[in-house]
Backbone bond lengths (Angstrom), bond angles and torsions (degrees), N, CA, C in turn:
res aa  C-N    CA-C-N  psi(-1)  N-CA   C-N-CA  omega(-1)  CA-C   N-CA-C  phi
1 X - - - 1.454 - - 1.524 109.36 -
2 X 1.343 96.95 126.82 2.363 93.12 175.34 1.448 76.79 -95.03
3 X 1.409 79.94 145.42 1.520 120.81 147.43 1.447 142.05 -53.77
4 X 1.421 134.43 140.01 1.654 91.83 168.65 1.455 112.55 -93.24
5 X 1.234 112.15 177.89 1.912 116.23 -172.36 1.703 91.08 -47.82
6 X 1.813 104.52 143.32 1.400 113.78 -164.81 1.990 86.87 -138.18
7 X 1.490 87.31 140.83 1.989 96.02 177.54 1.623 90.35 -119.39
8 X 1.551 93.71 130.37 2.002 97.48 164.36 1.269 106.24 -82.68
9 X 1.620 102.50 176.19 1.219 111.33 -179.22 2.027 80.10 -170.71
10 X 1.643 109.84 -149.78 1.080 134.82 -154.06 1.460 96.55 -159.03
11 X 1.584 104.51 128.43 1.693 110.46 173.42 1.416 121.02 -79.76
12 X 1.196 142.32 135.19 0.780 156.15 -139.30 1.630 103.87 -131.08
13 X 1.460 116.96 -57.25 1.788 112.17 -173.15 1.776 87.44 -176.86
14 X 1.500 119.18 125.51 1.171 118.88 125.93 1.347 136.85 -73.92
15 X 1.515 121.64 146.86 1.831 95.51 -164.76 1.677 77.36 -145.79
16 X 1.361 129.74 -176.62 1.080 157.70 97.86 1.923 84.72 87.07
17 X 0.962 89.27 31.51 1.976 117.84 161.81 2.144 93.48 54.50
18 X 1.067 114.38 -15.39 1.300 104.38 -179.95 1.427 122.76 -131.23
19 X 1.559 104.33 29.25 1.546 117.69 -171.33 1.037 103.05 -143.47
20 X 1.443 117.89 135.92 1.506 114.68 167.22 2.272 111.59 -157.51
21 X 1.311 68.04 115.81 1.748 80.95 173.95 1.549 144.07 -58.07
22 X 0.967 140.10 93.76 1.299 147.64 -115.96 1.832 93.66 -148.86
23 X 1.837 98.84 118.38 1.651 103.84 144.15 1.151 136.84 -93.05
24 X 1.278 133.34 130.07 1.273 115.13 -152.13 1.688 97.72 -110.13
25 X 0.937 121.39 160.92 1.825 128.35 -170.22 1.292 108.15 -72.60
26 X 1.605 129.46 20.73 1.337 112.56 112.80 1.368 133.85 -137.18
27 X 1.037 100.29 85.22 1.436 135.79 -163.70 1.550 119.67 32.75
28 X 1.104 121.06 18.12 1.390 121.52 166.47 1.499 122.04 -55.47
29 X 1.357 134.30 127.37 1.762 118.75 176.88 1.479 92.56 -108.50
30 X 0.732 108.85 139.99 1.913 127.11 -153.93 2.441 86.34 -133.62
31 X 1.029 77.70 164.19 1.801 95.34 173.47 1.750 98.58 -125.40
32 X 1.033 126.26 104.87 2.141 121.21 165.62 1.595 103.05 -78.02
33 X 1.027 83.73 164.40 1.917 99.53 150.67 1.316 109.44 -88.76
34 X 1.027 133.11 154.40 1.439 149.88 159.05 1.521 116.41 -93.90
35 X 1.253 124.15 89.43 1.115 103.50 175.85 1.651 140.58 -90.42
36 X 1.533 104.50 69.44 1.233 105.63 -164.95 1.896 123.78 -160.85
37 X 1.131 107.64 107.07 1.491 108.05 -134.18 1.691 99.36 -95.13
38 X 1.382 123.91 34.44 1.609 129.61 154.30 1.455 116.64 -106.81
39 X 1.029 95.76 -160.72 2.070 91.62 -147.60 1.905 90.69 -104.37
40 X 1.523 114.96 20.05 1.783 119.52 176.95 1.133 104.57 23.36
41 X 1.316 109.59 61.48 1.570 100.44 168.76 1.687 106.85 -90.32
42 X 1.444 94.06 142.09 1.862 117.64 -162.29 1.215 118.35 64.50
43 X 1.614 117.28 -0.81 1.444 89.17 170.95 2.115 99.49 -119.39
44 X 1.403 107.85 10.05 1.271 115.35 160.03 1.474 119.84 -88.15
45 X 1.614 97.18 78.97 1.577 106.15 173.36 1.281 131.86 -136.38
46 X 1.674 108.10 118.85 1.629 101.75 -145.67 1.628 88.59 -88.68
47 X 1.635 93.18 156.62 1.591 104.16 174.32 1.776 81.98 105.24
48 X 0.773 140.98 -49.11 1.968 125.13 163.80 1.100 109.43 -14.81
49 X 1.523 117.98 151.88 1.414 136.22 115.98 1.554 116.48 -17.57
50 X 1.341 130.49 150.53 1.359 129.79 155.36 1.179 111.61 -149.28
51 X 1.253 133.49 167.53 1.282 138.46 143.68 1.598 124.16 -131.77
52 X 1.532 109.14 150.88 1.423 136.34 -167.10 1.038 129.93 -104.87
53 X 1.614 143.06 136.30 1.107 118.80 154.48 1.181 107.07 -113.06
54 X 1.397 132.76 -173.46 1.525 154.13 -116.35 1.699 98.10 -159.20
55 X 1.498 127.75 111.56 1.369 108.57 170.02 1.675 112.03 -138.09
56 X 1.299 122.88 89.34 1.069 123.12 -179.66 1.679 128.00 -64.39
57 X 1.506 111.07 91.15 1.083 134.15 -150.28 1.916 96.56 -148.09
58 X 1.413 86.95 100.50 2.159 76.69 173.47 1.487 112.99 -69.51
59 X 1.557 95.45 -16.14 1.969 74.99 -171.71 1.783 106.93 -93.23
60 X 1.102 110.99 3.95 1.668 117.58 157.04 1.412 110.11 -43.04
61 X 1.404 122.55 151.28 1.444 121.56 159.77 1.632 119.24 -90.69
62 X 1.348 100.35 -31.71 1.337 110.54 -172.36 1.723 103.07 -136.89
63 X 1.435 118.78 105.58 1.094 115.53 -162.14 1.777 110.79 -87.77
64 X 1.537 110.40 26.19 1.895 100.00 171.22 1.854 71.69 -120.06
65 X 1.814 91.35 -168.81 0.900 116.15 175.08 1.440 127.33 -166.13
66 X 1.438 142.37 101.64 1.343 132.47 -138.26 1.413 96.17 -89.95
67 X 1.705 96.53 135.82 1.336 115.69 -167.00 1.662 125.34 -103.25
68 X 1.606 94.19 -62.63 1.577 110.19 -177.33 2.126 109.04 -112.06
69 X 0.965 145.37 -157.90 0.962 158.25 -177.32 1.381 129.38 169.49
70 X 1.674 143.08 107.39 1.168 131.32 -168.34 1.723 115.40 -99.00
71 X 1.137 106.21 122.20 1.461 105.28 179.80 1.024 127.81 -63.33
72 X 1.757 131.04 174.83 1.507 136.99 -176.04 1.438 93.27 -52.53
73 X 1.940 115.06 -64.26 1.502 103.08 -166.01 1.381 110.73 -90.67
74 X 1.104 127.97 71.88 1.251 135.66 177.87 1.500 128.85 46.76
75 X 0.999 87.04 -8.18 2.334 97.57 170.95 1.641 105.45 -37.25
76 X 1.214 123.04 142.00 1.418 125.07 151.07 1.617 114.23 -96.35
77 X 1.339 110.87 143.80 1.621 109.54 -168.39 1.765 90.40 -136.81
78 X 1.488 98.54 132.33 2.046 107.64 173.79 1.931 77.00 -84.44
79 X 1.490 98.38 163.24 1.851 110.45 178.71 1.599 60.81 -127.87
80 X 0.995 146.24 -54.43 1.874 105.72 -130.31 1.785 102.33 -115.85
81 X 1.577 84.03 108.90 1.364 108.36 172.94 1.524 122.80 -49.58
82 X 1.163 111.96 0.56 1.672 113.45 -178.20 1.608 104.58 -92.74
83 X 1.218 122.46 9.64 1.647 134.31 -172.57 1.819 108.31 -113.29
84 X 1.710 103.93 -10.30 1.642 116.70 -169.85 1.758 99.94 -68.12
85 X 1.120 117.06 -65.05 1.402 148.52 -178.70 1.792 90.88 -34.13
86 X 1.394 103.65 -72.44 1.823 91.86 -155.36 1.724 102.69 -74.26
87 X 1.592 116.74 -42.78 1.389 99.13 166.67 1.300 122.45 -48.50
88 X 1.485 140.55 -39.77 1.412 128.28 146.37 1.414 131.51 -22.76
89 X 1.549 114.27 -47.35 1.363 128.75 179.95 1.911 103.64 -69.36
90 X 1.411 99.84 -40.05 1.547 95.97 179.77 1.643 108.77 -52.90
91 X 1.420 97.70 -56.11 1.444 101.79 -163.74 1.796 108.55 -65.49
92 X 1.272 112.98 -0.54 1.722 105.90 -176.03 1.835 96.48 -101.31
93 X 0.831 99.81 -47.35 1.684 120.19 156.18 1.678 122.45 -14.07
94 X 1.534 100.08 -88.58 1.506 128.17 146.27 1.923 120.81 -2.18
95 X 0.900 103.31 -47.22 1.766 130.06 177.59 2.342 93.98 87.10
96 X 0.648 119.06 -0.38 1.284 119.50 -157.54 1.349 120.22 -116.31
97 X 0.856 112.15 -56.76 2.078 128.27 -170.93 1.574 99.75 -64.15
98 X 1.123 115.31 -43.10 1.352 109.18 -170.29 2.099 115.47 -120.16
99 X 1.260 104.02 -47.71 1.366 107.00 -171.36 1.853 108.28 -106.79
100 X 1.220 122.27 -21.70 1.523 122.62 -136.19 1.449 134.56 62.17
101 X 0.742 147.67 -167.89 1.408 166.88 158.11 1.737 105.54 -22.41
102 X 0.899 131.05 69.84 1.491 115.72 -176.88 2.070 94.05 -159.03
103 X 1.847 87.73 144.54 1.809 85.04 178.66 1.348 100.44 -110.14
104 X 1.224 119.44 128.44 1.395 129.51 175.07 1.744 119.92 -124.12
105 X 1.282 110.19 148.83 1.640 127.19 -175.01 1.574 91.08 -75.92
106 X 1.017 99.96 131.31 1.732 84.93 171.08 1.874 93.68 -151.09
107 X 1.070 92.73 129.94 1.883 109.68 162.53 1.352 125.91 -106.20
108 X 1.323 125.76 153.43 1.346 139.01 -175.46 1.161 128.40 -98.83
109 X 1.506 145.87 134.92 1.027 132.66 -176.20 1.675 120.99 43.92
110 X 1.577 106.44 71.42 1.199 129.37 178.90 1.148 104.40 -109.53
111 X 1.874 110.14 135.67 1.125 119.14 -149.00 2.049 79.77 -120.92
112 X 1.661 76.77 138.91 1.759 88.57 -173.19 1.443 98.92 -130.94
113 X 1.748 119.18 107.27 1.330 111.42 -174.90 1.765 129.25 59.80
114 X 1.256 105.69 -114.85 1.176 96.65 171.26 1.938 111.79 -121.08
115 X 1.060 105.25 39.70 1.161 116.37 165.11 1.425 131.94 -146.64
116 X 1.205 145.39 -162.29 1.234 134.10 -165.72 1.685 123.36 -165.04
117 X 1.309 108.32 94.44 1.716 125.52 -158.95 1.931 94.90 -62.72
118 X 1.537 108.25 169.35 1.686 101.18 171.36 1.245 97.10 -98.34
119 X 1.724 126.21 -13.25 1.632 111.43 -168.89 1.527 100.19 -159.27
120 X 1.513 105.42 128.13 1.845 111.20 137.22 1.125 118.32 -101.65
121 X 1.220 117.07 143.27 1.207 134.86 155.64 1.331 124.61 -107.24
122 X 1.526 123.98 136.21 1.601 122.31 174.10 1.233 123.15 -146.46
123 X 1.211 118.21 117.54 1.176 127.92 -137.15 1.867 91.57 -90.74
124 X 1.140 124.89 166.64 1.557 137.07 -166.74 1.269 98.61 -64.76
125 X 1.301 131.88 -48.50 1.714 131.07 163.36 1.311 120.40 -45.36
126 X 1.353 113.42 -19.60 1.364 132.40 177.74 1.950 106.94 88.20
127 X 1.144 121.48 14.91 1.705 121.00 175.23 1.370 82.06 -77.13
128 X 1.873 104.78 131.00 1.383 131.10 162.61 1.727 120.06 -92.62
129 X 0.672 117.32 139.72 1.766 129.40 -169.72 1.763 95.12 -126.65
130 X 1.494 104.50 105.31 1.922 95.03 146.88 1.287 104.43 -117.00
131 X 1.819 88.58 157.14 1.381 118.62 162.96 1.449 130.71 -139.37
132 X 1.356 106.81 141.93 1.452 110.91 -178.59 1.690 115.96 -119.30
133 X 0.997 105.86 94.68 1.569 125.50 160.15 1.447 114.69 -30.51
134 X 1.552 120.77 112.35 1.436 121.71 150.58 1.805 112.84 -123.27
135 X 1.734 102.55 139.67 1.532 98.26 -166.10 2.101 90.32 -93.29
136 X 1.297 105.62 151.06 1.151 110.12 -179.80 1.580 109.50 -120.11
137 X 1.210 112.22 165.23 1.465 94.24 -165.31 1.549 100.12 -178.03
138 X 1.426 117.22 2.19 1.339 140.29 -176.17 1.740 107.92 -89.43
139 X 1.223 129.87 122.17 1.262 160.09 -154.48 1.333 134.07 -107.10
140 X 1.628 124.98 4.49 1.481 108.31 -159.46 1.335 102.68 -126.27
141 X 1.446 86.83 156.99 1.778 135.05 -162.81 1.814 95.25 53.40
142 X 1.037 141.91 39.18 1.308 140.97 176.48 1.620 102.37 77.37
143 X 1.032 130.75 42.65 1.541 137.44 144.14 1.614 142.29 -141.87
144 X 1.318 109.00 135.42 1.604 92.66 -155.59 1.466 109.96 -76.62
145 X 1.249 112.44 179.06 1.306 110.75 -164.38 1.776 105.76 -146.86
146 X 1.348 141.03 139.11 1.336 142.24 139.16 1.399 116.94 -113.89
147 X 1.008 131.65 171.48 1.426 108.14 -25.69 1.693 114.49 -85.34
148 X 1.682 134.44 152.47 1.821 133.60 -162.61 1.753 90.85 -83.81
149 X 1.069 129.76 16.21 1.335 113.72 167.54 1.731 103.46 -161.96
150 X 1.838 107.30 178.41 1.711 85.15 169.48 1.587 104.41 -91.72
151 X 1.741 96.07 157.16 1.036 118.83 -171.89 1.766 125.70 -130.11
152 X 1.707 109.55 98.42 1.303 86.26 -155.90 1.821 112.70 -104.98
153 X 1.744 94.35 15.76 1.590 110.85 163.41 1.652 103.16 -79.82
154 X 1.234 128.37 -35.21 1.162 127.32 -174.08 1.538 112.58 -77.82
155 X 1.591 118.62 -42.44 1.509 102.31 151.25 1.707 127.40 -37.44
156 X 1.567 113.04 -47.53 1.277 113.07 -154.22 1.325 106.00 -72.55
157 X 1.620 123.44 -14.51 1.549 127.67 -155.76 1.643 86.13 -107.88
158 X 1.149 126.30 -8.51 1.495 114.98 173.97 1.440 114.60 -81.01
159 X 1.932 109.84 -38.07 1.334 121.97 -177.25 1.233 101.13 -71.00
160 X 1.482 136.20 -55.57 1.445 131.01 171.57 1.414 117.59 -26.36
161 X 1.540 114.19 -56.99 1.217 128.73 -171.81 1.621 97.51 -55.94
162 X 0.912 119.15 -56.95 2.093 121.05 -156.52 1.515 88.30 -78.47
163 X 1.612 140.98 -26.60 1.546 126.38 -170.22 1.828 88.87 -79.43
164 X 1.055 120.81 -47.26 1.684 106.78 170.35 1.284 140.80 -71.44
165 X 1.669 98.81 -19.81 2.186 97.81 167.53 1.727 87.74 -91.16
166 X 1.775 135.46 9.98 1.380 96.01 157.66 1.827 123.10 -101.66
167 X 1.616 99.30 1.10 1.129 129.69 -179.14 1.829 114.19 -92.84
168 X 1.636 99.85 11.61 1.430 109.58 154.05 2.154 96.06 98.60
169 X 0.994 119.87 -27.39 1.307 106.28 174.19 1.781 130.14 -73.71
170 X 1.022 137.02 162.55 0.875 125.93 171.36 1.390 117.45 -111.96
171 X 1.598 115.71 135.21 1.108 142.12 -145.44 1.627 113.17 -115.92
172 X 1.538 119.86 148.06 1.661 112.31 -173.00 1.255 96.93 -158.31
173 X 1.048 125.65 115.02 1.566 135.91 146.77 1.322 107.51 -77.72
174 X 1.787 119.42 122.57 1.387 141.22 152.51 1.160 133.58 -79.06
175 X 1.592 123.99 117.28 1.158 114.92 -164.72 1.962 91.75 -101.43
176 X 1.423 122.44 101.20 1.581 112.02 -175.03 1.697 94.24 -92.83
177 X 1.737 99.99 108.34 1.598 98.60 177.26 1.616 108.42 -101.50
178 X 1.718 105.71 110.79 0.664 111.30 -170.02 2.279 117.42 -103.07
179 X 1.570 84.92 58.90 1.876 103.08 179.19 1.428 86.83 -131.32
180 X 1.214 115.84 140.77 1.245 125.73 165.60 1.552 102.57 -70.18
181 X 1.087 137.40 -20.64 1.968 135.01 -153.55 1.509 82.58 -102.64
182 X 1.081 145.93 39.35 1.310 120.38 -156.28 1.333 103.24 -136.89
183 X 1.289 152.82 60.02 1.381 159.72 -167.81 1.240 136.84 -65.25
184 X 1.546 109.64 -24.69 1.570 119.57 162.74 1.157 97.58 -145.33
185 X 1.809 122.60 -179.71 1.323 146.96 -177.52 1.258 116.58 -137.98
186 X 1.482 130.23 99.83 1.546 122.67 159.41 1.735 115.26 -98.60
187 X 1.334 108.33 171.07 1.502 96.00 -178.50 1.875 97.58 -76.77
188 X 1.358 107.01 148.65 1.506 125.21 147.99 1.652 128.27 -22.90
189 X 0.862 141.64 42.55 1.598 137.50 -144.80 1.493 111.64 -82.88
190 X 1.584 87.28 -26.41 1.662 91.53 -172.72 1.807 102.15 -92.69
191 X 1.419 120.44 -14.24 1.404 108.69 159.93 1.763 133.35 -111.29
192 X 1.583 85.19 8.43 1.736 97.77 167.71 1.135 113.18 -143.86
193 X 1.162 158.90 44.94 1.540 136.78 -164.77 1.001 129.60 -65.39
194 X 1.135 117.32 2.24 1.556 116.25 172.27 1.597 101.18 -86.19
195 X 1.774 126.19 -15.89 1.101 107.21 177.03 1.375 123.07 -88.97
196 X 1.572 106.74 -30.38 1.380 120.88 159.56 1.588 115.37 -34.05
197 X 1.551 110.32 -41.52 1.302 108.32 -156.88 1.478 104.29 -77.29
198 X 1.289 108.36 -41.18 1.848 130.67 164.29 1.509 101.98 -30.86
199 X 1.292 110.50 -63.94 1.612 118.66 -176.45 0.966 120.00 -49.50
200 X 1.418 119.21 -57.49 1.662 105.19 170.04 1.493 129.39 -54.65
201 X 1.701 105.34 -52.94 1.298 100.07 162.85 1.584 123.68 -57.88
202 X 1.304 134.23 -10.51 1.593 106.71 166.86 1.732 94.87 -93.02
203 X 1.116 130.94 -36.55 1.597 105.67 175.06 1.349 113.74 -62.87
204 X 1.335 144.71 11.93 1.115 134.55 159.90 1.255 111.13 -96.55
205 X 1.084 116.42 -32.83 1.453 126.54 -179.26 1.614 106.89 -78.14
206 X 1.376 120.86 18.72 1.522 112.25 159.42 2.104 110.25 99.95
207 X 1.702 111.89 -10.76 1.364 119.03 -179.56 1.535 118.00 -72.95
208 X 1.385 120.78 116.17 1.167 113.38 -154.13 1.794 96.04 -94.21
209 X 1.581 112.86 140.22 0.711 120.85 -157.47 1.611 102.14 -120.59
210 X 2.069 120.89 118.11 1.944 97.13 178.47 1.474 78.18 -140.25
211 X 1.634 85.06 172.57 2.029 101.30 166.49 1.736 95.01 -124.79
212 X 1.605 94.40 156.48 1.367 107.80 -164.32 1.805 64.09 -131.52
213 X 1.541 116.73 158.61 1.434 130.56 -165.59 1.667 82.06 -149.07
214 X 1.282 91.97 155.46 1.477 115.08 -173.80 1.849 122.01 -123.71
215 X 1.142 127.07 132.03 1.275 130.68 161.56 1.476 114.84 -83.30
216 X 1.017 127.07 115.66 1.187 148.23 179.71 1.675 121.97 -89.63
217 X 1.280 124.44 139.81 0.989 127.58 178.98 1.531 114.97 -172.98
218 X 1.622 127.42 163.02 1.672 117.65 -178.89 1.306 108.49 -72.23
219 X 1.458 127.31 -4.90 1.058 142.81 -177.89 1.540 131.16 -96.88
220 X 1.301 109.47 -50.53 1.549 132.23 169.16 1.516 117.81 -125.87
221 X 1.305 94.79 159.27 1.488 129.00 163.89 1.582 119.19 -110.00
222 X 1.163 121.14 109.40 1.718 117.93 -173.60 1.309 110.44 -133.81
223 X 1.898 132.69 109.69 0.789 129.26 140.16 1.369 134.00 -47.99
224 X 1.393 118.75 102.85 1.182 149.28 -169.47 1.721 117.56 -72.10
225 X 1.149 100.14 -57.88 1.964 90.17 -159.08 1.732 99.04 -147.42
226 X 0.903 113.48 152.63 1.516 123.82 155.99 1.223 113.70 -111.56
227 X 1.246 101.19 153.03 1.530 125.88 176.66 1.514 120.13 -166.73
228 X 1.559 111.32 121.76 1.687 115.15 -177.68 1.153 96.39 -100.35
229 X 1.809 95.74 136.11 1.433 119.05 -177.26 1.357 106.55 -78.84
230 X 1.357 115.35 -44.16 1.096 111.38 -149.23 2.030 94.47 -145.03
């Protein structure tokens, strides 16, 4: 994924979960949007690196928008989860990262009951594949972690997932880790356990579970690697 043209600066304060104050390297203090609606834990750290983009749009409220962020140990981290979804689409796209070689119909934001998957897929034979995308971005003691807060939409998209791989489809939770330092993914246990507990039961129940890892840069977005967890 390119980027669009990005200006650094230095974080200053996220506040009020969708604002965050930013100097930029020449000395401008600008206000972004944040686009990213969990509690960024470890990667909300003022005195960082950041980067911005620029969107000239009058009916915007806030015309930057904080994009990238570089950590103490040099990790690159995406903050805005609205970029998880189409790098997903790249990598199904791709023929490789995720499926191989295969052309599939695939829709977005499919609403299942009372919840709402990021993707079907159906392949020309008609076998359906969902998946639900979570961006990870959580950091500690050198392992990544979902979900950085509790999450009880993220329970519900796991149970969705296991009522349809028992209803014959096959099912995938994505972990898109978007920190470069970030090498595996277990669930969070010590800040949700009730979602942890979800997790096992849909990997038992047949929900296939991978992380796709990302190369980072002010420039690009690159799904990098696969790996099945489970």
């Amino acid at each position: 994924m390119k980027l669009p043209p990005l200006w650094s600066g230095v974080l200053i304060a996220r506040y009020k979960r969708f604002l965050a104050d930013i100097r930029l390297d020449d000395g401008r203090v600008i206000t972004a949007h944040c686009p990213n609606t969990g509690s960024m834990r470890a990667v909300n750290m003022p005195g960082c690196r950041v980067w911005v983009s620029w969107h000239d749009n009058p009916k915007r409220r806030l015309a930057w928008t904080w994009e990238l962020i570089e950590l103490p140990d040099g990790a690159m981290a995406s903050i805005h989860t609205g970029r998880a979804n189409a790098l997903v689409q790249e990598a199904i796209e791709s023929g490789g990262l995720l499926f191989g070689d295969r052309t599939w119909d695939l829709k977005r934001e499919v609403r299942v009951e009372d919840s709402r998957l990021d993707f079907r897929l159906t392949s020309a034979s008609g076998a359906v594949v969902w998946l639900e995308v979570k961006q990870v971005t959580l950091k500690e003691a050198g392992r990544g972690y979902f979900p950085d807060s509790v999450s009880a939409r993220g329970r519900r998209h796991l149970e969705t997932l296991m009522a349809l791989r028992a209803a014959g489809d096959r099912a995938m939770l994505v972990f898109l880790v978007a920190h470069s330092g970030i090498a595996s993914v277990q669930p969070a246990e010590h800040l949700d356990p009730g979602y942890a507990q979800t997790f096992r039961a849909a990997c038992d129940a047949g929900v296939e579970v991978v992380m796709l890892g990302c190369d980072i840069t002010p420039e690009h977005i690159t799904a990098r690697r696969y790996r099945r967890l489970h």
